[in-house]
N, C-alpha and C positions, 0 to 999 in steps of 0.2 A: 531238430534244433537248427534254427539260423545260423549261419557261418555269415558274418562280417567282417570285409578287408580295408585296412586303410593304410597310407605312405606311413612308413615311421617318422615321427615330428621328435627331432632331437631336445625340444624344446618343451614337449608334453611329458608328464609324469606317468609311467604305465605301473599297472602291477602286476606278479604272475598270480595263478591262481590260487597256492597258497598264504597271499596276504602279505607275499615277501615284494620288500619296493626293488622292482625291475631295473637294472644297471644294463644292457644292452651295450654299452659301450664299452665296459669291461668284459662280461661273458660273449660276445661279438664282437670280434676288433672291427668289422666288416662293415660294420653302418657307420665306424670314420672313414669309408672311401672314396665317398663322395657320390655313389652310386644313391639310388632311387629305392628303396628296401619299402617289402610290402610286408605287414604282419596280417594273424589274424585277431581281431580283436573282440570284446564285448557290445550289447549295442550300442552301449556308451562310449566307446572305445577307451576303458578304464584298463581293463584286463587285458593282457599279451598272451597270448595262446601257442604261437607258433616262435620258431625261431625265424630272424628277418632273410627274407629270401628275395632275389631279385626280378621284376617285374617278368622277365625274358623266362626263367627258369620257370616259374609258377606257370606263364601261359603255355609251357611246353607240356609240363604235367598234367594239367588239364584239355589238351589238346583244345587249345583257342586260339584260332589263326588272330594275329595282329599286325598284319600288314593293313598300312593306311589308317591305322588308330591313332586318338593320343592316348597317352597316358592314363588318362581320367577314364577313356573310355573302354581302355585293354581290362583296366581294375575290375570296372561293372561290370563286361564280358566274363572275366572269371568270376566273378561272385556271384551272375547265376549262373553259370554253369556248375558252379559247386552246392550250390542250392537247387537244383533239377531233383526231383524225386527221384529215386531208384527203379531202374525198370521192375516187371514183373517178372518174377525169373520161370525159368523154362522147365516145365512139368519133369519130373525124373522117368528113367526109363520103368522102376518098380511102380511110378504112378499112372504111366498108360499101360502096363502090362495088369495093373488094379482095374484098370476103366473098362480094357478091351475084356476081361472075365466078367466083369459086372454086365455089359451088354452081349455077352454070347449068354448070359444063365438068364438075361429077359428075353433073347430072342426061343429060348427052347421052353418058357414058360407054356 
């Protein structure tokens, strides 16, 4: 699934996911601070997903350097980095110890 981020617009109506109308200014005193709050939203950006967190914090978490960005530009950095596929993950020790008996009983075939 697509992860989309946008500023929080105090001026925009959001909802959570259960259909309840999103008050952010009440259950976050945080986004009256004045500061830059990034949510995450739907593609529509109807739906609020996350709670508002700040530009600095989210790029830290996702390990996004943002020296020499604006704003606009840290956002898309983290939104694909958080949209990157997952790596492949790394074979278990019981599944190369499966591998290496499978080719020792073909090699004595």
């Amino acid at each position: 699934m697509k992860r989309f981020l946008e500023f929080y617009n105090p001026e925009k109506t959001y909802y959570y996911p259960n259909n309840k109308l999103a008050t952010p200014e009440l259950d976050y005193p945080i986004v009256n601070s004045g500061l830059k709050m990034v949510i995450e939203t739907d593609e529509d950006g109807i739906y609020m997903y996350t709670v508002p967190t700040t530009l600095k914090i989210l790029a830290g978490r996702n390990e996004v350097d943002i020296t020499g960005l604006s704003d606009e530009e840290v956002l898309h950095a983290i939104q694909d980095k958080m949209n990157e596929p997952l790596p492949a993950p790394e074979p278990s020790a019981e599944d190369r110890i499966a591998a290496a008996l499978e080719y020792q009983n073909l090699l004595s075939m």
